[in-house]
FIKETOR-816002 format. One record per residue: residue in three letters; residue number from 1; x negated, y, z of N, C-alpha, C in turn. Coordinates in nm, 3 decimals. Example, Ala and Ser with C-alpha at 12.3 -4.5 7.8 and 13.67 -1.06 7.14 Angstrom:
// FIKETOR-816002
@type=ALA, seq=1, nx=-1.319, ny=-0.569, nz=0.780, cax=-1.230, cay=-0.450, caz=0.780, cx=-1.320, cy=-0.330, cz=0.780
@type=SER, seq=2, nx=-1.285, ny=-0.225, nz=0.708, cax=-1.367, cay=-0.106, caz=0.714, cx=-1.290, cy=0.003, cz=0.787
***
This chain:
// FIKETOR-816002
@type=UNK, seq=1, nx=4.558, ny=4.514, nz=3.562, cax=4.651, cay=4.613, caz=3.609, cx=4.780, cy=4.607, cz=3.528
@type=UNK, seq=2, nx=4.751, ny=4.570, nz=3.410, cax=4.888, cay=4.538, caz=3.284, cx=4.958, cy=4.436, cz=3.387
@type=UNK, seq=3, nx=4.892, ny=4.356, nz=3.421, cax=4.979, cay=4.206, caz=3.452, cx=5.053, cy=4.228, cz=3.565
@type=UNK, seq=4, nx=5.014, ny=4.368, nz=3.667, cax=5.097, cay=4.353, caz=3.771, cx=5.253, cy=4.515, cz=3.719
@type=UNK, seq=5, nx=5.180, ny=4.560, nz=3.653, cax=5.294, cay=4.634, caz=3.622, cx=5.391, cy=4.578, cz=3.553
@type=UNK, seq=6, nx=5.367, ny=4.487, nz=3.460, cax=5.422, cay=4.377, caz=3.359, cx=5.513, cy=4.341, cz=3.486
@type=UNK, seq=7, nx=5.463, ny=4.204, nz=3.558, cax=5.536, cay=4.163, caz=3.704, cx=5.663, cy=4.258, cz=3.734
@type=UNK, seq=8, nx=5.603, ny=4.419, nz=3.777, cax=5.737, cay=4.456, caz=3.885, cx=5.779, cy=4.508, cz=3.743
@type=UNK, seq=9, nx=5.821, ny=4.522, nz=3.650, cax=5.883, cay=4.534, caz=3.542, cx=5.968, cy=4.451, cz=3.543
@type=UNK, seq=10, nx=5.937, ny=4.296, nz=3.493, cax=6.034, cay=4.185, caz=3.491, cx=6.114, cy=4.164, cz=3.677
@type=UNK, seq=11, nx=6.055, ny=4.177, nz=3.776, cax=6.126, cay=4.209, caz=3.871, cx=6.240, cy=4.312, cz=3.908
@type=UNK, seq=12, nx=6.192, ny=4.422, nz=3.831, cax=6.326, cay=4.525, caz=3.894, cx=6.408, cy=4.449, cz=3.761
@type=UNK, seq=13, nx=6.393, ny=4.411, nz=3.691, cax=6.510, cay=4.360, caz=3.554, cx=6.589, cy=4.263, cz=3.582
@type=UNK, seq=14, nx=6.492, ny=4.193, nz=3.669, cax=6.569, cay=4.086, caz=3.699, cx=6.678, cy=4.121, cz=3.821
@type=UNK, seq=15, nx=6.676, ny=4.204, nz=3.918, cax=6.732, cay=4.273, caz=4.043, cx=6.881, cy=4.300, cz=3.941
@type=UNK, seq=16, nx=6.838, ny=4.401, nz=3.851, cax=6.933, cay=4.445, caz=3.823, cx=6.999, cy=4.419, cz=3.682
@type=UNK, seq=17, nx=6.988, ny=4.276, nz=3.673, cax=7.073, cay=4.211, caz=3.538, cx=7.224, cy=4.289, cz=3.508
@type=UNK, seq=18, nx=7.272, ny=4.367, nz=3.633, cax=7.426, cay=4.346, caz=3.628, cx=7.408, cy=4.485, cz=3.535
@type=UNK, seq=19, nx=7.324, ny=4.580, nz=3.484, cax=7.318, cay=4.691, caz=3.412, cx=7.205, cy=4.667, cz=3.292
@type=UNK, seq=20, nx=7.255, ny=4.578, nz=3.199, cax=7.111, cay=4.569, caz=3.100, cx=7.085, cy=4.668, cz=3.021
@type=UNK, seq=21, nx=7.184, ny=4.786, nz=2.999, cax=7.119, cay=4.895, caz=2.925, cx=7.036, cy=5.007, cz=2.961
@type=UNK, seq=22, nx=7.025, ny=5.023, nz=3.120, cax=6.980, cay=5.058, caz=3.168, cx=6.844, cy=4.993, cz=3.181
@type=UNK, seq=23, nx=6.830, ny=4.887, nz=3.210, cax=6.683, cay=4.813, caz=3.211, cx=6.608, cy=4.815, cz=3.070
@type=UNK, seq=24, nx=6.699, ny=4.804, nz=2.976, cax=6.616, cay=4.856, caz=2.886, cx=6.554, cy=4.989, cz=2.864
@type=UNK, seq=25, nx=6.643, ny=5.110, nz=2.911, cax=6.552, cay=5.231, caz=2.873, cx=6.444, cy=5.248, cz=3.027
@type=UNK, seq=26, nx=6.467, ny=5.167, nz=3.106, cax=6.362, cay=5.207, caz=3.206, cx=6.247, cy=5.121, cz=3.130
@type=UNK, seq=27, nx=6.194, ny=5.012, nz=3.100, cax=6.129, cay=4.936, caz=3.019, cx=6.042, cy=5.019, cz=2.906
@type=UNK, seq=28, nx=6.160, ny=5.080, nz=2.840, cax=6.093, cay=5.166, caz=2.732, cx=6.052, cy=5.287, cz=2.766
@type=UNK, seq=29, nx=6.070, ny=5.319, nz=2.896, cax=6.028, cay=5.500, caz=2.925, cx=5.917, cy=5.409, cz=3.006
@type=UNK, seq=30, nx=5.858, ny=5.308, nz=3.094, cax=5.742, cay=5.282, caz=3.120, cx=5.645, cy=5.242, cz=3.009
@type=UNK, seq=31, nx=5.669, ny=5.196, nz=2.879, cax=5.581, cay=5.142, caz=2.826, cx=5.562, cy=5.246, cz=2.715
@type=UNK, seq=32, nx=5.643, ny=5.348, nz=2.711, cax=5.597, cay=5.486, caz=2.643, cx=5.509, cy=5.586, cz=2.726
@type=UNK, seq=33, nx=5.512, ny=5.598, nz=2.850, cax=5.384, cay=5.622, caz=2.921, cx=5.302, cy=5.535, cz=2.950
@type=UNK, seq=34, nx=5.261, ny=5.419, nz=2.910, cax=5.112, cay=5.332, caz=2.877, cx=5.086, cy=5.438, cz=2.756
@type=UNK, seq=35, nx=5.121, ny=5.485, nz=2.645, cax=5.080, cay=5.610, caz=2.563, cx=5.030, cy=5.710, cz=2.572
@type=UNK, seq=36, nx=5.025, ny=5.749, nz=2.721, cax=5.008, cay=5.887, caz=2.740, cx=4.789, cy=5.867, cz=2.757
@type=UNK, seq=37, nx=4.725, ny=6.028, nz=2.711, cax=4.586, cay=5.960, caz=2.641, cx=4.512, cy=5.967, cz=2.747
@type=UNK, seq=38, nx=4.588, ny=5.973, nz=2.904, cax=4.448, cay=5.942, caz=3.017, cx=4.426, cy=6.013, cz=3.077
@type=UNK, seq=39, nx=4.422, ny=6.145, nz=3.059, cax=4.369, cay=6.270, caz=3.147, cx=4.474, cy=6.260, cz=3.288
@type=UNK, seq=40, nx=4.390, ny=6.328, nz=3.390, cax=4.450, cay=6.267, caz=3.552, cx=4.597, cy=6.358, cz=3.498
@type=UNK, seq=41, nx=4.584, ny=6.530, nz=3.439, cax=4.738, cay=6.573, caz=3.431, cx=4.867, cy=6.475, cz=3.368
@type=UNK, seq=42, nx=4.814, ny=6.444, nz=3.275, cax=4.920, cay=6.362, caz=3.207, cx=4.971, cy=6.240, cz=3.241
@type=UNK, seq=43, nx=4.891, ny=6.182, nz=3.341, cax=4.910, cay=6.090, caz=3.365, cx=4.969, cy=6.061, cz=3.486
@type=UNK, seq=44, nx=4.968, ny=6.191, nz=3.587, cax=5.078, cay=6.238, caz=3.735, cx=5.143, cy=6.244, cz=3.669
@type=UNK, seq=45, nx=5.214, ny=6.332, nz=3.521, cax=5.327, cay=6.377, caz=3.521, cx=5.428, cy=6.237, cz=3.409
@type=UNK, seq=46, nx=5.356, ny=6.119, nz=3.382, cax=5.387, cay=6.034, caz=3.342, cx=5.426, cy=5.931, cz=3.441
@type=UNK, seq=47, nx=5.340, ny=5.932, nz=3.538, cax=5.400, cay=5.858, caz=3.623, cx=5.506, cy=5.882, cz=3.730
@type=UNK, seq=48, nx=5.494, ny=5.990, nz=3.766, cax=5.600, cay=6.051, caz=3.837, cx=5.702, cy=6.054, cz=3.784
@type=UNK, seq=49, nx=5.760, ny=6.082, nz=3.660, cax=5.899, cay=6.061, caz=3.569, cx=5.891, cy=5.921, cz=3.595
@type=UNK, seq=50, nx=5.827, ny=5.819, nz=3.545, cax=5.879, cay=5.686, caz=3.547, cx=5.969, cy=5.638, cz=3.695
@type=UNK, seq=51, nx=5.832, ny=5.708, nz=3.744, cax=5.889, cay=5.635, caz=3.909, cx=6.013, cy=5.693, cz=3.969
@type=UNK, seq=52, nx=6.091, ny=5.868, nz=3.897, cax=6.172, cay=5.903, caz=3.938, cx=6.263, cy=5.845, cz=3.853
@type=UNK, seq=53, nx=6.264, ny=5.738, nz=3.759, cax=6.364, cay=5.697, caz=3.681, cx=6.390, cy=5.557, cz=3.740
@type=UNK, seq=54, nx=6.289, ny=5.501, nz=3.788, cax=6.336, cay=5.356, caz=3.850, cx=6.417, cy=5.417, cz=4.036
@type=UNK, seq=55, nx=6.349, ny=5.515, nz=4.067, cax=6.447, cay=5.535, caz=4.158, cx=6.602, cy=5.563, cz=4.116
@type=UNK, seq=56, nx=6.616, ny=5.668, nz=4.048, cax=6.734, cay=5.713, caz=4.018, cx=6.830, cy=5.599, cz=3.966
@type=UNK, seq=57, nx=6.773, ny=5.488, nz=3.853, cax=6.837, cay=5.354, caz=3.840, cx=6.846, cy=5.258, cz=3.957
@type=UNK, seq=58, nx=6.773, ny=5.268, nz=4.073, cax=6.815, cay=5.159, caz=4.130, cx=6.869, cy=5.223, cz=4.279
@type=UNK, seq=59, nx=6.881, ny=5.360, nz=4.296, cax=6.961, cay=5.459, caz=4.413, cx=6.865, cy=5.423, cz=4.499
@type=UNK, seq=60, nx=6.690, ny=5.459, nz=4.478, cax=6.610, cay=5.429, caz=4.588, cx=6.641, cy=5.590, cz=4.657
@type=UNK, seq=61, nx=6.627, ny=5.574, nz=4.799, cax=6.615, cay=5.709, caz=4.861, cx=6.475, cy=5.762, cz=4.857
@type=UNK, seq=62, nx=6.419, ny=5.856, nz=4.786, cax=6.267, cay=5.901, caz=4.781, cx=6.274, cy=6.004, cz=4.831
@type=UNK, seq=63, nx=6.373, ny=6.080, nz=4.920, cax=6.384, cay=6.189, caz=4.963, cx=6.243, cy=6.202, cz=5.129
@type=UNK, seq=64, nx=6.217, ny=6.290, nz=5.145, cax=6.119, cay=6.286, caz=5.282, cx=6.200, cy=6.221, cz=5.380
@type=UNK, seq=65, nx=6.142, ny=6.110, nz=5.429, cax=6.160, cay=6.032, caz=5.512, cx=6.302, cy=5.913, cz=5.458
@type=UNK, seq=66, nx=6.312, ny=5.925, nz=5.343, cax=6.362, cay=5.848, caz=5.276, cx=6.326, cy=5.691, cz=5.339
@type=UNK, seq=67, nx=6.450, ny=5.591, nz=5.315, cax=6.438, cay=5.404, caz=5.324, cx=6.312, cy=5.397, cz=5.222
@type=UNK, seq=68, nx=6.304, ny=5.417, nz=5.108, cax=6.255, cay=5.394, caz=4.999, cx=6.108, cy=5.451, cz=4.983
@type=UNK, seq=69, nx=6.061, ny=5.581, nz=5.017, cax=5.990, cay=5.622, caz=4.977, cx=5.837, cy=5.583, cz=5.007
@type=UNK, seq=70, nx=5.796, ny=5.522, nz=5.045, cax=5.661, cay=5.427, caz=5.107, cx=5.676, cy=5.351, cz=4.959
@type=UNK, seq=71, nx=5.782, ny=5.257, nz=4.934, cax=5.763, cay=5.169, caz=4.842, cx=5.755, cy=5.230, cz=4.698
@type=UNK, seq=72, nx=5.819, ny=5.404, nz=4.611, cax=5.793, cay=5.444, caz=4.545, cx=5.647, cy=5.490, cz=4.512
@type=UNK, seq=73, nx=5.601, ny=5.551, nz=4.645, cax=5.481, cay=5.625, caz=4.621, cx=5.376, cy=5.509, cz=4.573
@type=UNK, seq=74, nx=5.397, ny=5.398, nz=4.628, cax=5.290, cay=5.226, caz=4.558, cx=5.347, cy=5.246, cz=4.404
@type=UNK, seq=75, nx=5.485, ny=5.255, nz=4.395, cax=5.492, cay=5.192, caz=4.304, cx=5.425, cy=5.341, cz=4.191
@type=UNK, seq=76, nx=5.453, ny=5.459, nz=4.217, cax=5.372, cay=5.596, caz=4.128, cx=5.195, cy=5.536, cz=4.090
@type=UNK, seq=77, nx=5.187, ny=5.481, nz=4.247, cax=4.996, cay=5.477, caz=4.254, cx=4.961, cy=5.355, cz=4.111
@type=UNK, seq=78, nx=5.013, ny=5.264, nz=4.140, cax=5.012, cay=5.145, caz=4.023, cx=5.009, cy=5.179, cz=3.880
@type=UNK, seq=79, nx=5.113, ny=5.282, nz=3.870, cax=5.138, cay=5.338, caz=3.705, cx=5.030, cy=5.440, cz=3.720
@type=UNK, seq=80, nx=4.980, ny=5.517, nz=3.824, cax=4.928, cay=5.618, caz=3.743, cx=4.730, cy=5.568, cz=3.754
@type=UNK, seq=81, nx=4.747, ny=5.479, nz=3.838, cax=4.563, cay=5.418, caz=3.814, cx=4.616, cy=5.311, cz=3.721
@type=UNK, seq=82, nx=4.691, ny=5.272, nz=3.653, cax=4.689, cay=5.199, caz=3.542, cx=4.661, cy=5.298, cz=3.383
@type=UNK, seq=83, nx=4.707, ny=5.442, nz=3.424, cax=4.713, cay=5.508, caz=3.310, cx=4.556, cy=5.597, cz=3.283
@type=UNK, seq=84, nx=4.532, ny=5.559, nz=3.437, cax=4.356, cay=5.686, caz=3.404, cx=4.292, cy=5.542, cz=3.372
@type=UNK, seq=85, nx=4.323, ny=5.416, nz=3.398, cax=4.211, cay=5.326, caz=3.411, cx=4.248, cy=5.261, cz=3.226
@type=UNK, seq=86, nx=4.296, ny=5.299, nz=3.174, cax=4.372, cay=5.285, caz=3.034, cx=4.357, cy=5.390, cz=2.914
***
């Protein structure tokens, strides 16, 4: 589960080379919730910040009925069964 979050990690970085300071704190706010100690609460509310931070960096629409939002909610499910399964 590391290896595919690892993956769309180096993928959205690579998307968005043209802002590297930004890719770095999205990087570091995902791999500071791999920290969080597991319980299902902590781990919605860990993943849900992440995933509202890669939206907000990359102007996904996650609004209801949003372009985007099908592909956020995968990308929430990934971080947060990576964090109960962790």
């Amino acid at each position: 589960m590391k290896k595919i979050i690892l993956s769309m990690v180096f993928v959205f970085a690579s998307v968005a080379m043209g802002n590297a300071n930004s890719n770095v704190e999205i990087v570091e706010n995902i791999n500071s919730n791999n920290s969080v100690d597991g319980t299902p609460s902590e781990c919605v509310r860990s993943s849900r910040n992440a995933t509202l931070a890669l939206a907000d960096e990359f102007g996904w629409d996650v609004s209801s009925g949003g372009t985007e939002l099908s592909f956020a909610l995968d990308v929430y499910m990934i971080i947060y069964l990576d964090c109960l399964n962790n």
